[in-house]
N, C-alpha and C positions, 0 to 999 in steps of 0.2 A: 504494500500500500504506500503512497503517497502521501502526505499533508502540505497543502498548498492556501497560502491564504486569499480570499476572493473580497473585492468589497463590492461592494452594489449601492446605484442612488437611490435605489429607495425599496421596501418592502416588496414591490413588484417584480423589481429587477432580482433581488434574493429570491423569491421564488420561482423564476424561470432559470436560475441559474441550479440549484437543485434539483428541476426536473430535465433541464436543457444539455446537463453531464452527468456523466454517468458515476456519479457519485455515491458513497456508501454511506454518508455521513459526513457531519459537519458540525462545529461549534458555529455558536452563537450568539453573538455580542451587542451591542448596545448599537444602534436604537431600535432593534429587531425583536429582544426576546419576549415581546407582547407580539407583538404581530403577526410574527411566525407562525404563534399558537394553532392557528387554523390550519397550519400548513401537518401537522399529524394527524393521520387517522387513527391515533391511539396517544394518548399523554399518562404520563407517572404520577401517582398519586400526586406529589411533592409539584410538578409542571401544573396539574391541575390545581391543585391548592393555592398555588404562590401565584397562580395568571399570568407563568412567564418561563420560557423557556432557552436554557442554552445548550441542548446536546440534539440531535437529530440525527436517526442512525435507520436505515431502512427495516422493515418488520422482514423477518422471520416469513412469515404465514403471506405476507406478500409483498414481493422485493419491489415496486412500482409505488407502497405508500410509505409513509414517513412513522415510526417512534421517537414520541419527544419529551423528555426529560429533562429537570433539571438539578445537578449535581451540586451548587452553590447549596442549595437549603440542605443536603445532606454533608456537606462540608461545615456548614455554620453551624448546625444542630449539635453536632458531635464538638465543635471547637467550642461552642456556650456551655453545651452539656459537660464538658470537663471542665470550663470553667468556672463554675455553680457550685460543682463537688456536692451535688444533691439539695441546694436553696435556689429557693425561685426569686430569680432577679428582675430587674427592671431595665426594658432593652429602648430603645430611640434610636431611629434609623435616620442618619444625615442622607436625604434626596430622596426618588419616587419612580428610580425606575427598577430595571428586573432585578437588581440584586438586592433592592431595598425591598420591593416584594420577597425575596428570599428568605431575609432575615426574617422578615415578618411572618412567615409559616413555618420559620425554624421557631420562633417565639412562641407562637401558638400551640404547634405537637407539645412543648415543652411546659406548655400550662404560665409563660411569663405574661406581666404586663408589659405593653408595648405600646410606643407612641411615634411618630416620625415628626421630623424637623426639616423643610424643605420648600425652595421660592415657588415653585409650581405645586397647586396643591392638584390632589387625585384624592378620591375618595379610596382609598387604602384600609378602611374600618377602624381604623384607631384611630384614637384622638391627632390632633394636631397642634404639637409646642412650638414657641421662640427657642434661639437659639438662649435665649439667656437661662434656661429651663433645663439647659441639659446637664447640670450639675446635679439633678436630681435623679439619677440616671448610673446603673452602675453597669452597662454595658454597649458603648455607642458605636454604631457601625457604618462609617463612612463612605458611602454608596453614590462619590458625586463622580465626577472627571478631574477634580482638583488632585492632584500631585500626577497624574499622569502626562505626556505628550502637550495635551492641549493647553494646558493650564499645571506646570511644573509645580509654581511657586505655595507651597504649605497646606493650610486646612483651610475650610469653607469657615470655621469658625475660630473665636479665639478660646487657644488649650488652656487660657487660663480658669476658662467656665469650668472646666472638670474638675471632679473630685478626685481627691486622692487615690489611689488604686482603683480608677476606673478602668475595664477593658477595652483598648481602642484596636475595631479592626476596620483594614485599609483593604482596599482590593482595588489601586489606580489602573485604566485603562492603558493599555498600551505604554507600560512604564517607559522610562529615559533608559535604561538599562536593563 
C-alpha cells in the first residue's frame, strides 16, 4: 500500500476523489470530518456519537462503500480515562470542530461534565463558556489550528486562566515539524 496525501477544495471534490481512485482508505482532517459523515455507508459507534469522522476505510461486505470511524474519541477516552485515575473530571473543549466533537463523546462515554469555549458557536449540547471560565476546568482540550502551520504562534487563550495541574491536550494541525 501506498499513503499519499490529497487535498481537495471542498467537500465535493473529497468525495469524488474517494470514489474517483481506487483507494482503500483515507484519513480525514479538518474541514471535512463532519461532512464526510455521509460519505459511509456504515459509521462506528464513537463516528456516530461525536458527528464527525477521521478514518475511512472500505467495508469488508462491500469494497464500492465506505466505513467510517473515528479514532480521536478512542485516543482521548483512554488518555482522560488515565488521567482521572477513576474521578470524574470537568472537560472544556477550546473550538467546535471534529476533534472538539471528539473530546466531547470521549466526555460523555466517560460520564464527565463538559462544556466548550469557542468564536463560532455550534450547538455541540453542552453549555457554552468564556475563555475566562476555563480555570474552572480540570481538563482542557485545545481543538483550534492555533500552534499549527497556519497560525504557529501559542494558545487561543491566555495559560495564565489555568489552574494548576490542569491537563492540556494539543492536537495542532499540520505541525511546523
Amino acid at each position: 500500500g501506498l499513503y499519499l496525501p490529497l487535498q481537495a477544495a471542498d467537500a465535493a471534490d473529497a468525495r469524488w476523489a474517494l470514489n474517483g481512485f481506487s483507494l482503500q482508505g483515507a484519513s480525514v482532517t479538518r474541514p471535512y470530518k463532519e461532512d464526510l459523515l455521509t460519505a459511509a455507508a456504515e459509521l462506528a459507534p464513537e463516528a456516530k456519537g461525536s458527528g464527525a469522522l477521521n478514518t475511512l476505510a472500505r467495508r469488508e461486505e462491500d469494497a464500492r462503500t465506505w466505513f467510517g470511524a473515528n479514532t480521536d474519541v478512542l485516543a482521548l477516552k483512554r488518555l482522560m480515562s488515565s488521567a482521572a485515575r477513576g474521578r470524574k473530571l470537568r472537560l472544556c473543549v477550546v473550538g467546535s470542530g471534529g476533534l472538539a466533537r471528539a473530546a466531547l463523546q470521549a466526555s460523555k462515554v466517560l460520564g464527565w461534565e463538559a462544556a466548550v469555549c469557542a468564536r463560532r458557536q455550534k450547538d455541540l449540547g453542552v453549555p457554552s463558556v468564556p475563555k475566562e471560565d476555563l480555570g474552572r476546568f480540570d481538563v482542557i482540550v485545545q481543538a483550534t489550528p492555533v500552534g499549527g502551520v497556519e497560525d504557529p504562534e501559542g494558545l487561543p487563550f491566555d495559560p495564565e486562566l489555568l489552574k494548576p495541574g490542569v491537563l492540556l491536550v494539543e492536537s495542532p494541525l499540520w505541525p511546523l515539524q
